[in-house]
N, C-alpha and C positions, 0 to 999 in steps of 0.2 A: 426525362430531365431536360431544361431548356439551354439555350447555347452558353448561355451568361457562367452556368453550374458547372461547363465540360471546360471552360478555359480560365487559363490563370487569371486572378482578378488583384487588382489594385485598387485602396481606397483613392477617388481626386481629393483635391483639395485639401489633402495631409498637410502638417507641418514637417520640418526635412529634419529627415532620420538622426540621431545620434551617432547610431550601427546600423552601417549596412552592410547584408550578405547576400551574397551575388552569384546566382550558378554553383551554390554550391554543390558538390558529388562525394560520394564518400562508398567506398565498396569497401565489402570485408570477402572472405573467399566465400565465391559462389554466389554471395549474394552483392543489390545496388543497396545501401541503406536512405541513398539521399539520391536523386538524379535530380539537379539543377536548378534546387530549392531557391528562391529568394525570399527575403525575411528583413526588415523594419523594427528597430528599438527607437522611439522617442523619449525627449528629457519631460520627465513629468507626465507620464502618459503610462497608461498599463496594453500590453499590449498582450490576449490571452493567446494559447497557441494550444489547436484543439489536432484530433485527431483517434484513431483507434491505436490500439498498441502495437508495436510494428511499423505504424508509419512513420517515423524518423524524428520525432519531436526533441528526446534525448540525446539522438545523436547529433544532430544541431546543435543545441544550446552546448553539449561536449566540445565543439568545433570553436563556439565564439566563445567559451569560457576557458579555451587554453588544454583541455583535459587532449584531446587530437590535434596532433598539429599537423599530420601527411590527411591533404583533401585536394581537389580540384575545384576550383573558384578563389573569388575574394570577401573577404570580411574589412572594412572600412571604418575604423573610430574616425568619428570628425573629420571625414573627407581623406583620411590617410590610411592609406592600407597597411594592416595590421598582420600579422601569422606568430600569435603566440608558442615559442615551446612546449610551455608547461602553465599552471593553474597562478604558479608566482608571479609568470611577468603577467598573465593576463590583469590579476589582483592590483599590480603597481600603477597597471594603466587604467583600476579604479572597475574591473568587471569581476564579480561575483557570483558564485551558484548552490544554491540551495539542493544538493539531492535528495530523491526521493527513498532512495536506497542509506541510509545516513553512511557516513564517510567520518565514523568517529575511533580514537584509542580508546578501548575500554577501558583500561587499567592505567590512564593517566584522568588526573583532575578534572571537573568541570573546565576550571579557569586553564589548566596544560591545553586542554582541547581547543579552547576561544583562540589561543595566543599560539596554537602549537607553530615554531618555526621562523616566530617575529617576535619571542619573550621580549616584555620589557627588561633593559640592563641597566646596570648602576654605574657610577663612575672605575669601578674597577671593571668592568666586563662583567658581571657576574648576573643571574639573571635576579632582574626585583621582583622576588616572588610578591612579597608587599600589596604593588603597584598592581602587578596582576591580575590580583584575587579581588581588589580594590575597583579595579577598569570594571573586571568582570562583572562582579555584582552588579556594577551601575547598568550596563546593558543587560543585564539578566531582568530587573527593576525596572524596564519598560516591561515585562511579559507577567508583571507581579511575581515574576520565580520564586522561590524563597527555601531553594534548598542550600546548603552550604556549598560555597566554588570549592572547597578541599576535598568535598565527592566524588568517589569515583561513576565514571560515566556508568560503570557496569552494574551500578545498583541503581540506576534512573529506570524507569518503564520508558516505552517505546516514547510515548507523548512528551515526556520529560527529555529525550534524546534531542527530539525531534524541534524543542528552544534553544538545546544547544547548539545547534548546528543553524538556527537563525541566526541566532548571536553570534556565531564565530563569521559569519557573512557581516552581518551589521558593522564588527570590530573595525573593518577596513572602512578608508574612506571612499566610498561608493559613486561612481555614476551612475550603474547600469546592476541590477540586482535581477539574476534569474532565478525562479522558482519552482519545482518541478516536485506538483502533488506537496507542499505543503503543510494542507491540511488534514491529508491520511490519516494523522496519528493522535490530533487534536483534540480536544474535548472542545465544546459548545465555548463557553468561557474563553480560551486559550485562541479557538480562532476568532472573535470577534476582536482579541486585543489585535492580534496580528492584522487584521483589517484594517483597525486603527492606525498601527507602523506602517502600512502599505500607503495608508492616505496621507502619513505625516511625509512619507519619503518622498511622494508623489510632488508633494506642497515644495519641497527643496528640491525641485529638478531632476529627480532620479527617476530613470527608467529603468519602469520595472515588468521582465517577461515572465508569463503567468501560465503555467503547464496545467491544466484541469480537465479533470472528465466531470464533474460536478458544474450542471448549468447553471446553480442558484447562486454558485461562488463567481460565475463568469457574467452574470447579468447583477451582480453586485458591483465589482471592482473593473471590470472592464471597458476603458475605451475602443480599443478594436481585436479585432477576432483574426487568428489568419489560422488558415484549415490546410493541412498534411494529408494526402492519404499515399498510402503506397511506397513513400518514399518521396513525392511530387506537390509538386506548391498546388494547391485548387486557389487559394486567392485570399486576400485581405480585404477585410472589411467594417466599417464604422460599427460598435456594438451594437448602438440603439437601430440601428439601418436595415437588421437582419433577424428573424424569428430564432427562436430555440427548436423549431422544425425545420427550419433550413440549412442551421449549423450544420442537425444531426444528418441531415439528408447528404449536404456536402462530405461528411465526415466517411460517413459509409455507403456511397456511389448511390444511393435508392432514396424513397420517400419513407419519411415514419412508419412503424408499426407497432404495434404493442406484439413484438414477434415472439412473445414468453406469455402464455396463457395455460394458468396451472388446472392440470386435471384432478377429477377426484380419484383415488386409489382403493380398493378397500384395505383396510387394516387387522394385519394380524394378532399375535400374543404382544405381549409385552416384550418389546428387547431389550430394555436397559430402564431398571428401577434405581432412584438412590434413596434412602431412606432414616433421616434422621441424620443427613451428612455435613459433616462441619469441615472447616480445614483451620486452624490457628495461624494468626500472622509468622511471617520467616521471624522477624524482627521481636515483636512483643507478644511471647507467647501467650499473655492473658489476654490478647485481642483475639477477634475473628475475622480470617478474608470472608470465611464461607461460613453461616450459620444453618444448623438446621433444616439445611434442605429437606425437598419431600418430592421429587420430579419422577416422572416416567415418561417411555415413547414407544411407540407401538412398531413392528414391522411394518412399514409402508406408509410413518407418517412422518412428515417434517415440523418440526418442534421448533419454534424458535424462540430466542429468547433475547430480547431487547433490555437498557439497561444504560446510564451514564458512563462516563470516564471514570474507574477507578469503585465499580460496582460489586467488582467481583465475578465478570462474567470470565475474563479468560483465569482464573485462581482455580474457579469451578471448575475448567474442564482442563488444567494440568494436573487437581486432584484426581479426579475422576481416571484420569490416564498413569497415575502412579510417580506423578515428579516430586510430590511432599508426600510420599506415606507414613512419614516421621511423624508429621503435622494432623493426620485426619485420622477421623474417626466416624462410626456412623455406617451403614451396612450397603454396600452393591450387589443389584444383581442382575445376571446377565441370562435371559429368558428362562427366566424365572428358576434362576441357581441362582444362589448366594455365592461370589467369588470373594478372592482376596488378591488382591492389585496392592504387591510393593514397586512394582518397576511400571514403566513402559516395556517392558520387554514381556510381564507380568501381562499388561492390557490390549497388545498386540496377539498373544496366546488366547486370550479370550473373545478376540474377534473385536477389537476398540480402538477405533485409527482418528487419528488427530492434526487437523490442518490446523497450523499454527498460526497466528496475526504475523509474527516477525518472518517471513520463508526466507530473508536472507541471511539470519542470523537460525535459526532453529530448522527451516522445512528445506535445506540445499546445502549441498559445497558445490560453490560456485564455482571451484578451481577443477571441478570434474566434468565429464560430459553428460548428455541427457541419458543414455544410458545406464550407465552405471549410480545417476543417481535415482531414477527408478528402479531399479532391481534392489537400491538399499536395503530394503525393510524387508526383505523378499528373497534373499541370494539364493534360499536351498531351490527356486524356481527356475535358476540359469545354470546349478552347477551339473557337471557331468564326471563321474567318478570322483566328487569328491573338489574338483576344481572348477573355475570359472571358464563356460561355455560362451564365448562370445557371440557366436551366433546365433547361441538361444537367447541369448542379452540383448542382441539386434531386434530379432524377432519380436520379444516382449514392447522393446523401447518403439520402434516402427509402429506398431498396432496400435501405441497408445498417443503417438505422435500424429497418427491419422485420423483417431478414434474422437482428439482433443483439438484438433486442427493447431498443432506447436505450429507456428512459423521460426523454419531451421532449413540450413540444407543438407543435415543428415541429423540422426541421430547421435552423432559423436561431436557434435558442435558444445563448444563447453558452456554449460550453463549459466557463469558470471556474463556472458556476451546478447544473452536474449534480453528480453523488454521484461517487463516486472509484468505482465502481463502472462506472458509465455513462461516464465518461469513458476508462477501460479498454478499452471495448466501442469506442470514436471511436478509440481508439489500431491498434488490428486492425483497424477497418475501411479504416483509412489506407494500411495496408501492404498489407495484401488486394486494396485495388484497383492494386497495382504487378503483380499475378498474379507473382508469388513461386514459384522452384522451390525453395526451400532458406526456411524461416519459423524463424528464432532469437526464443525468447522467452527472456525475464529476469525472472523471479517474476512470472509471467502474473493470480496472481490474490493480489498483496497489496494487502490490504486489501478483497476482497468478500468479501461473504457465501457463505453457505452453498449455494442455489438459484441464483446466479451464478456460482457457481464450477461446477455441474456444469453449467450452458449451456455456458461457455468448455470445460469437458471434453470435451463433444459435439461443440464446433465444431472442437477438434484433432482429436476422431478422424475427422469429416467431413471436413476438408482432407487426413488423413492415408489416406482413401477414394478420395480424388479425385486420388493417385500425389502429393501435395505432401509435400517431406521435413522432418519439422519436429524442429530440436532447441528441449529447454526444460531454463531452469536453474531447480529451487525450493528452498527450505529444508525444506519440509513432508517428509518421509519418505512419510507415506503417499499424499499426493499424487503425487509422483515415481515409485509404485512403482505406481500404479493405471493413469495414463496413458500409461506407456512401455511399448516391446517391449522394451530394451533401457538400462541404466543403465552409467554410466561416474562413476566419483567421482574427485574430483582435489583436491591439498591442495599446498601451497606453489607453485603452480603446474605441478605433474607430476600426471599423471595415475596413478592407484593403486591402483585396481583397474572391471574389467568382468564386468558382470551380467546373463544371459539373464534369459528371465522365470521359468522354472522354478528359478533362483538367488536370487531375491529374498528376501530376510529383513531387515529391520529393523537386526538383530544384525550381519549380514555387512557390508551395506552403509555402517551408520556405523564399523563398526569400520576399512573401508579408508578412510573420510574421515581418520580423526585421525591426526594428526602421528606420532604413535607406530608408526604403521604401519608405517613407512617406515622404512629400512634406512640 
């Protein structure tokens, strides 16, 4: 690595910041999250802000958006230094944050949620719901939304969540707009409009900071790049100035590698048949999520299955795991027995473990430690006489904290406090210790980075080493096509075309996703 790479680096010939942050430091016990970060927001400018998970990205943009306000250093609006309490005065002083983790009430409105805390009022005090629902719409109507503002949050899908919560950012009048993973939860469609919001806001002075592990979105939308590892500033720099190989190399102390190179396995029996399986809309029961499946996967081979926003790829595998057995129909079988899965509890007995898309809402309670949310799925593995064995709950948690590389400093570090990255890595090791013959993942690595994302690659094809059958569903194309033996794409819930490996092409593959496909 050359000297330019090992020291903090500043763009010249910038225009002068909006926000500046200055040495900032931020420790939590035992660990530094931040050591003496600096960081640059321009008006009209994006500024992406890269890193692996763990390096401090979120805990930053927490500091300038008001979410921490006990740090060491300074943050500077407009030459005036700044120390927000709370998220409200940051908002006043016109700075906003997008998280990645969503930060919504389920069981209040679309439009309660834009407004939660600033309702519009009427002349009597009273709040104009009216006006509200009214406002709301119209910012929803840049994103084409068109579900009703009287919905509740808790019947949006993730990607549906995930406009609410731009729009409750947008509501305010904005200088500085942070974004962190955005477009995790997006479909194709969804983020090219927000592209479009990003360049209209860009066009009005707004500075806007851009959290991505996706290079195609940071050589899209970005003016300058500043790179985090560790906790520590490596440097700011002009977008166009810098390769997408020297990002990543900055990012994870080394030069590129393609350091996930998938082996072949031999393959066993069949582990998991479905046959003839359907599942019925929650809503309209004469509809279909899931039609007439017909899928199988072998001991030892990775299965994947690609698919648009709203396909029915994650429908398929909480049928399969026993969340609607109201709803489906159609025969499972599990090496080669025909079972009957009314529960998850039902699919966990039969050796069927399910990594969820959502892990902050379905795969964690964040309000617990690593521990104990590994041993969930698994308790008779810790108890002793009957009660919970903490030390054997140690033991478990430690081995898989090492086994996954968690960045913690113990195991009893509570889980809402790690990176969405590391909290990923507790969701796998949760089902991992169920010893799983049949491992369905649901976009395994949204939202981690780059060097994270080829651990998790490694550890499918280790488990996939070790005769475990694992299907995965991802949006990534070229992730889908790197870690499977075998692709399957399905689109209004039928399945539409199958893909060996020597069939894989980019071209082929999304062309039997689209609707058009189909006859």
């Amino acid at each position: 690595m050359n000297q330019s790479a090992e020291r903090p680096h500043t763009c010249p010939s910038t225009p002068q910041p909006l926000v500046k942050a200055r040495r900032i430091t931020k420790r939590w016990p035992g660990v530094v999250a931040l050591d003496g970060v600096d960081f640059n927001i321009y008006a009209g400018k994006v500024n992406a802000i890269v890193g692996e998970n763990g390096a401090g990205k979120s805990t930053l943009m927490n500091i300038i958006s008001g979410t921490y306000s006990e740090y060491e250093g300074d943050v500077l609006l407009d030459d005036v230094k700044v120390c927000f309490r709370n998220t409200s005065e940051a908002a006043r002083c016109g700075i906003s944050m997008i998280h990645q983790e969503l930060n919504l009430v389920p069981h209040l409105s679309i439009a309660e949620n834009i407004y939660l805390g600033r309702e519009p009022v009427n002349r009597l005090g009273l709040i104009d719901y009216r006006k509200m629902h009214a406002d709301a719409a119209l910012i929803l109507n840049r994103f084409k939304f068109t579900e009703d503002t009287h919905k509740l949050v808790s019947e949006l899908r993730v990607g549906q969540q995930q406009i609410v919560e731009i729009a409750k950012a947008l509501a305010f009048d904005i200088k500085v707009l942070i974004m962190d993973e955005p477009t995790s939860s997006l479909s194709e469609n969804e983020t090219q409009i927000l592209f479009e919001q990003i360049e209209e806001l860009t066009s009005k002075g707004v500075g806007i900071v851009y959290i991505t592990h996706k290079m195609d979105e940071l050589r899209r939308l970005a003016n300058f790049v500043t790179v985090l590892r560790d906790g520590k500033f490596i440097g700011e720099y002009k977008a166009d100035g810098v390769s997408t190989d020297e990002i990543i190399r900055l990012m994870v102390g080394r030069d590129r590698k393609d350091l996930f190179v998938k082996r072949k396995h031999p393959k066993g029996e069949k582990a998991l048949e479905l046959i003839n399986f359907s599942m019925r809309d929650t809503e309209n029961k004469n509809r279909y999520k899931v039609k007439d499946v017909n899928l199988h996967v072998a001991a030892g081979e990775v299965l994947g299955i690609y698919g648009l926003m709203g396909a029915g790829r994650s429908e398929l595998f909480e049928a399969i795991f026993g969340v609607h057995k109201q709803l489906c129909s159609g025969q499972i079988r599990v090496s080669g027995k025909n079972i009957t899965i009314k529960s998850p509890k039902d699919a966990i007995k039969n050796g069927i473990a399910l990594i969820p898309e959502d892990r902050k809402n379905d795969g964690l309670v964040l309000g617990m430690d690593i521990g104990c949310n590994i041993s969930l799925a698994s308790i008779k593995h810790v108890l002793k006489f009957g009660f919970l064995h903490y030390p054997s709950e140690e033991a478990v948690a430690e081995s898989f904290r090492e086994k996954l590389s968690i960045k913690s400093h113990s195991c009893r570090q509570i889980v809402g406090n790690l990176s969405g990255g590391n909290q990923q890595k507790v969701v796998l090791s949760k089902w991992l210790l169920t010893n799983p013959k049949v491992l369905l993942l649901d976009e395994p690595t949204r939202g981690i980075d780059i060097n994270a994302k080829n651990e998790i690659y490694k550890l499918i094809d280790e488990l996939a080493a070790r005769s475990l059958a694992v299907v995965v569903v991802s949006s990534e194309l070229p992730e889908i096509m790197a870690i499977s033996d075998r692709i399957i794409t399905i689109c209004n819930g039928c399945i539409t075309g199958e893909f060996t490996s020597d069939q894989f092409t980019e071209e082929a593959i999304l062309k039997a996703s689209l609707p058009c496909h189909q006859s």
